[in-house]
C-alpha positions as CSV (number, residue, x, y, z in Angstrom):
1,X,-12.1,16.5,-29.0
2,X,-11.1,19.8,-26.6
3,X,-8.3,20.9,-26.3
4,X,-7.6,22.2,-22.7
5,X,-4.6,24.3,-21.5
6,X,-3.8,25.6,-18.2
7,X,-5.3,28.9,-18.7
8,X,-8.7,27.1,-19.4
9,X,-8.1,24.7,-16.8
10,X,-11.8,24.3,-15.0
11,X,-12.1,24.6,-11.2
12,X,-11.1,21.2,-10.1
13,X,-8.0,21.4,-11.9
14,X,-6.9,23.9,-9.5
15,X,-8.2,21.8,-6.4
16,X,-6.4,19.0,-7.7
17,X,-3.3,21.4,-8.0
18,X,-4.3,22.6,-4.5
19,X,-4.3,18.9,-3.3
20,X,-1.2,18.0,-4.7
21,X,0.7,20.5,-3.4
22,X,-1.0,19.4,0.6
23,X,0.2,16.1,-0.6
24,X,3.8,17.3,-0.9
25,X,3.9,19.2,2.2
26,X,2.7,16.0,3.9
27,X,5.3,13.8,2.7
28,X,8.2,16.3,3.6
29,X,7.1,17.9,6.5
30,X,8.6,21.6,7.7
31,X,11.3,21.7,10.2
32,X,9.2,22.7,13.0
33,X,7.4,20.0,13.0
34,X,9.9,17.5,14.6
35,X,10.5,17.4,18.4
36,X,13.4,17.1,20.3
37,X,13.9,14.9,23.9
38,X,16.6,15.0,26.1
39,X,17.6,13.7,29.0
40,X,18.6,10.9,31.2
41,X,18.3,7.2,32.0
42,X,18.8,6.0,35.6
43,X,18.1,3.6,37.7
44,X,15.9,3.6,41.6
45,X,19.3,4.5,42.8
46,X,19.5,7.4,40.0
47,X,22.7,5.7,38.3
48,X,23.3,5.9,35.1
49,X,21.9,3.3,32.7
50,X,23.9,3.3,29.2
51,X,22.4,1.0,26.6
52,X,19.0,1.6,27.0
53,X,16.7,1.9,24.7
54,X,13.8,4.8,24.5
55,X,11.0,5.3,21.8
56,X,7.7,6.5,21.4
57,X,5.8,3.3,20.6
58,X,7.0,-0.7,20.5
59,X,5.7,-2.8,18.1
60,X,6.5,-6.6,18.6
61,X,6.9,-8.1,14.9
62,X,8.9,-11.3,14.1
63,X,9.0,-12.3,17.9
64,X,10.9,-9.3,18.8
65,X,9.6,-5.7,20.1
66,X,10.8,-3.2,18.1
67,X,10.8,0.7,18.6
68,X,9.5,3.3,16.8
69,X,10.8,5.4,15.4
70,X,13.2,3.6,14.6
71,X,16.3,3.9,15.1
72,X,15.4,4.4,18.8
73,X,17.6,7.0,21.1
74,X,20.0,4.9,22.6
75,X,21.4,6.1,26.2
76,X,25.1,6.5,26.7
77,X,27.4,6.1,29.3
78,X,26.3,8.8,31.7
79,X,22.4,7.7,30.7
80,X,21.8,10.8,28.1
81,X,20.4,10.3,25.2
82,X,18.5,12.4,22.1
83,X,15.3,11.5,21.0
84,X,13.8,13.1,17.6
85,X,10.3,12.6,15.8
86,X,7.7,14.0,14.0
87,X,4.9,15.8,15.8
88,X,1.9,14.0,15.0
89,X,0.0,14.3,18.7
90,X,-0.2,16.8,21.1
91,X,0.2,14.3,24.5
92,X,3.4,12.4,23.8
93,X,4.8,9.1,25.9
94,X,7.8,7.6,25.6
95,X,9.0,4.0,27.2
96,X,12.2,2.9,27.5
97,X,13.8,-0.5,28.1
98,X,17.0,-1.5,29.7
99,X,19.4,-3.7,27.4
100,X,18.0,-6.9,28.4
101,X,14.5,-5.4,28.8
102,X,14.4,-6.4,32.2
103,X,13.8,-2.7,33.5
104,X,11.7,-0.3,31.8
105,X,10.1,3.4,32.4
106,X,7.7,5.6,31.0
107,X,7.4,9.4,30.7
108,X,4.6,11.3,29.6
109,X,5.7,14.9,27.9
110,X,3.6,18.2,27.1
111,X,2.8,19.4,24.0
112,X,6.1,21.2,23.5
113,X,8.3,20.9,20.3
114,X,11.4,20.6,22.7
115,X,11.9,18.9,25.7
116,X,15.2,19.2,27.7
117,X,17.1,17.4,30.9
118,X,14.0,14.9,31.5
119,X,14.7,11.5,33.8
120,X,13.4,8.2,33.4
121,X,13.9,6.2,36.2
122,X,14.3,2.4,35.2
123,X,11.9,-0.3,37.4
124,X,11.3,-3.7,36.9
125,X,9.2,-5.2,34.5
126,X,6.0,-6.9,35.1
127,X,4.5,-9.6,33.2
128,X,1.4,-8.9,31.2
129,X,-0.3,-12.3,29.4
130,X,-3.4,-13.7,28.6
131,X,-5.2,-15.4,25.6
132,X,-7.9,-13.8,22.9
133,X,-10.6,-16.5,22.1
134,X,-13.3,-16.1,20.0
135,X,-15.8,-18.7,20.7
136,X,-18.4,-18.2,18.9
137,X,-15.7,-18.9,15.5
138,X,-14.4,-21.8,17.5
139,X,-10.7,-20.9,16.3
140,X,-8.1,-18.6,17.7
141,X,-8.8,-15.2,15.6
142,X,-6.2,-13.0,13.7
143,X,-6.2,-10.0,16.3
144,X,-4.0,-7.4,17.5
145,X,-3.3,-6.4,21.5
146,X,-2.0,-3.2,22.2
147,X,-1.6,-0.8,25.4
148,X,-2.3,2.6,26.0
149,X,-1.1,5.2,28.5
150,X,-3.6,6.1,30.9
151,X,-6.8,4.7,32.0
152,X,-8.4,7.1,29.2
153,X,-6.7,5.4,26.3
154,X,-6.2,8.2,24.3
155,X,-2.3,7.2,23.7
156,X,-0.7,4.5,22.4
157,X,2.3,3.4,24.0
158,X,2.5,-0.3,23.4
159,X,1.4,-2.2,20.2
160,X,1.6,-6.1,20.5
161,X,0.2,-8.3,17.2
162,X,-0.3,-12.3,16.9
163,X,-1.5,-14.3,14.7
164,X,-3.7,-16.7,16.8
165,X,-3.3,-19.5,14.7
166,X,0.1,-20.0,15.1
167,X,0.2,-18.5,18.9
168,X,-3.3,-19.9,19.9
169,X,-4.2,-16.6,20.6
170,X,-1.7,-15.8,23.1
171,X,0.2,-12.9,24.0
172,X,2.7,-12.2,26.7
173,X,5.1,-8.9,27.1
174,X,6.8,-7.0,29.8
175,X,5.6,-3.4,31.4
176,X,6.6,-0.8,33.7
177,X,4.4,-0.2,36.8
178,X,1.3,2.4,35.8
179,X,-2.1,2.6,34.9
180,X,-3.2,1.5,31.1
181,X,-5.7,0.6,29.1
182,X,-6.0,-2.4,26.1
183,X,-7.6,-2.6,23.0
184,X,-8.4,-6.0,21.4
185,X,-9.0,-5.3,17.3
186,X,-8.8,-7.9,14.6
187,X,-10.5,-8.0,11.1
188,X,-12.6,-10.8,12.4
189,X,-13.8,-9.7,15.4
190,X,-15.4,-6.8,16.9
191,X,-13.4,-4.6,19.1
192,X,-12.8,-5.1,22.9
193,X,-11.3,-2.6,25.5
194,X,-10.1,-3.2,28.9
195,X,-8.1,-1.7,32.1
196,X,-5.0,-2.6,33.4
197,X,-3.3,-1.7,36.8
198,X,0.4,-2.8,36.8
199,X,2.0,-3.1,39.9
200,X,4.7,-5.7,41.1
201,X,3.0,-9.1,40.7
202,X,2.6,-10.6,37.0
203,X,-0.8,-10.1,35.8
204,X,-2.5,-13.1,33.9
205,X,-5.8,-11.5,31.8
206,X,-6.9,-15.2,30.9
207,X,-8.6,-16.2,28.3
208,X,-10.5,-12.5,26.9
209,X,-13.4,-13.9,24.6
210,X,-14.2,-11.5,22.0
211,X,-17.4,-11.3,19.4
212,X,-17.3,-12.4,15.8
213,X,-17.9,-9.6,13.7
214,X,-21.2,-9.8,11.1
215,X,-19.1,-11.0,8.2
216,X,-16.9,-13.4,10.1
217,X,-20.1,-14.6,11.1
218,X,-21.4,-15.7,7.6
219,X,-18.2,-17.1,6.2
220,X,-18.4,-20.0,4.3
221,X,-22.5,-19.5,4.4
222,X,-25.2,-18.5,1.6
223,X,-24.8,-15.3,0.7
224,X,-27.9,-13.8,2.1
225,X,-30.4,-12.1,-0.4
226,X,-29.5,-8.1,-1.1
227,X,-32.7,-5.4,-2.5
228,X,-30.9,-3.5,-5.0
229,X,-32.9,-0.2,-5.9
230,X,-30.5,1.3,-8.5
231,X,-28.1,-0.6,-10.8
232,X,-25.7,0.1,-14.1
233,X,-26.4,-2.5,-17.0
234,X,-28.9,-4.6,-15.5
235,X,-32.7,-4.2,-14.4
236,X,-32.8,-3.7,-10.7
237,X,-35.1,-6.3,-10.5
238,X,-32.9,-8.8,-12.0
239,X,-30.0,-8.8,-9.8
240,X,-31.6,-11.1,-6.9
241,X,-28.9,-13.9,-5.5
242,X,-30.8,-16.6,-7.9
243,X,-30.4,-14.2,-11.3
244,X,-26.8,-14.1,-10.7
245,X,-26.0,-17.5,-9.7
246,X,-23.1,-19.3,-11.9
247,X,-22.3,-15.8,-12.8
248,X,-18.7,-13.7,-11.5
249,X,-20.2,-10.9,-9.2
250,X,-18.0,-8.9,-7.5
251,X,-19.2,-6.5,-4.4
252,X,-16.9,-3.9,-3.6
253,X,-17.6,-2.3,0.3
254,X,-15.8,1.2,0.6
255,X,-15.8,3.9,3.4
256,X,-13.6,6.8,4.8
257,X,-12.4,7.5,8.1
């Protein structure tokens, strides 16, 4: 056996080193990094709103939306509040919501570290529903709905998951008048994007039928036959379906993004 010290450490000792030490920076990012929002919350009459609350992203979880970060800024009496975060995009939008979420508004800030006396003026809410059907599984699919700022959709300001099984697929939440995209995901489905333009009326989307992905597809079915060309333990041309049948195989799909 060899013994190894740090002075004969090989190359990708020092990489993992190199890696570890990214690692840490990651996890406790430098000062600089965080931005800073100020300003006020009003309504179309430019008074004061106190109570409200303002966050880059809502997530609805447990029948409730909830901000993030979280805590959210919370305005006070006079409608200021302070908003911090970590930089992690260079095109930043924040929403917030009157008390009783009857009132919202959205704000979309530059690339700066620091933003001071903004103002969010307050509107009424529109209704945004529909359903997400998946006929070609025949059941209401696991899926998530989210909004994004701008008809581009580069931005994600609202993030809405269901599980359609329990809500049949449907989703319902309250927005601010403005231009936006959605995005339909789900680990059953294929991907689906749309446009919405929120004005004063509610907005019903209907049923939005997405595809069944490829594996979704075959569930429950024969797993189809596989050409293996290199294999560990085993004869390539052994490890057809029918060699392995009665047997424990397990497949293992991997990727990066």
């Amino acid at each position: 056996m060899t013994k190894m010290n740090f002075t004969s450490l090989p190359h990708h000792g020092f990489l993992f080193l190199s890696v570890l030490i990214a690692g840490l920076q990651l996890c406790c990012p430098a000062q600089e990094n965080v931005w800073t929002v100020k300003g006020r919350i009003v309504d179309g009459g430019r008074k004061p709103i106190a109570g409200a609350k303002v966050a880059l992203i809502w997530t609805h979880k447990d029948d409730k939306w909830q901000p993030f970060p979280s805590p959210p800024a919370i305005s006070d009496k006079d409608g200021k509040f302070v908003l911090k975060g970590e930089v992690w995009r260079e095109i930043k939008h924040i929403l917030a919501y009157s008390p009783d979420g009857t009132r919202a508004g959205m704000r979309r800030l530059d690339s700066s570290n620091d933003v001071s006396d903004i103002q969010i003026v307050l509107a009424p809410t529109v209704e945004v529903k529909g359903e997400i059907v998946c006929q070609e599984l025949g059941v209401p699919p696991w899926f998530g709905f989210q909004v994004l700022a701008g008809i581009q959709g580069d931005i994600i300001l609202t993030h809405y998951k269901a599980r359609g099984n329990k809500t049949r697929g449907i989703f319902r939440l309250r927005l601010p008048p403005g231009d936006y995209s959605y995005e339909v995901y789900g680990p059953s489905i294929v991907g689906k994007r749309g446009r919405l333009k929120v004005r004063s009326r509610a907005i019903d989307l209907g049923q939005i039928n997405v595809e069944a992905s490829v594996v979704s597809k075959r569930r429950g079915k024969m797993f189809p036959e596989w050409h293996v060309t290199a294999a560990r333990g085993v004869a390539p041309n052994k490890t057809a379906v029918s060699d392995l049948r009665g047997k424990w195989v397990l497949v293992e799909f991997w990727g990066y993004w």
